[in-house]
N, C-alpha and C positions, 0 to 999 in steps of 0.2 A: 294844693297845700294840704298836709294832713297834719292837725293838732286832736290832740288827744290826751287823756290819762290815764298812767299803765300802769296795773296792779302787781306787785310780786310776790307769788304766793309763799315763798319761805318765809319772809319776813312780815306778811299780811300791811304792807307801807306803800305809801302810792306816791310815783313820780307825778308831779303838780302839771306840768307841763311840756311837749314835747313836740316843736314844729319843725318839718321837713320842707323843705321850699326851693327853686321851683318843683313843677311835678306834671309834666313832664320837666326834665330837664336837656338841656342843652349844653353847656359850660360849666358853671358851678353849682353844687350841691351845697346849701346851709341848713345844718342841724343847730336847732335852738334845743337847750333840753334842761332843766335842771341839774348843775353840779356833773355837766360834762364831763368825759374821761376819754373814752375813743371810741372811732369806729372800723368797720369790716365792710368791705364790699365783696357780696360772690356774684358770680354769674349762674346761669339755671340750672348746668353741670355741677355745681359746688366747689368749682374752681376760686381762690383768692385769689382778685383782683385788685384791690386795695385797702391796707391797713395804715390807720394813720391817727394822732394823738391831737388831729385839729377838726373844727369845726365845717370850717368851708373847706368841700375839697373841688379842684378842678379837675371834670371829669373829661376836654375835650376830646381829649385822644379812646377814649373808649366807644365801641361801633354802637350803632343804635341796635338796643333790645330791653332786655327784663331783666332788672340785676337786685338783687336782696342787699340789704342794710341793716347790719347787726349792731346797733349802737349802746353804747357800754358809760351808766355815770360812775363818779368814785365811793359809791354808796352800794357797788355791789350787784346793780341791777340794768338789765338788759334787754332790750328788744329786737324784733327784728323785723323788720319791714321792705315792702314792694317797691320798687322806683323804677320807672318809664326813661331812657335814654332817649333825646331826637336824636 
């Protein structure tokens, strides 16, 4: 599980909270995040893999590796984070 809080330097305002869960994952991916918006899946090539305007997404169909998560709230701010596939 990785919670955290993420500073954005344009606006010097900080997302309050933001948890990724499971981690590894297996099936489904649940981003908690303040003021939600979307997120990005790439893989290590920078390939997209999945974009989508929800929270849980089910990942079953993608092979096990190392795939980045660029999560987007409606305030403008962004991250991008590591997540482990079984």
């Amino acid at each position: 599980m990785l919670v955290e809080n993420i500073i954005n330097s344009n606006h010097d305002q900080t997302i309050n909270y933001i948890n990724i869960h499971p981690s590894p994952v297996l099936d489904k991916l649940t981003v908690d995040m303040e003021d939600f918006d979307s997120l990005t899946i790439y893989d290590t090539l920078g390939n997209l893999i999945v974009k989508k305007n929800e929270n849980i997404i089910d990942l079953t169909l993608l092979s096990t590796g190392i795939y980045f998560v660029t999560i987007n709230n409606n305030k403008g701010f962004k991250t991008t984070k590591k997540i482990i596939k079984k």
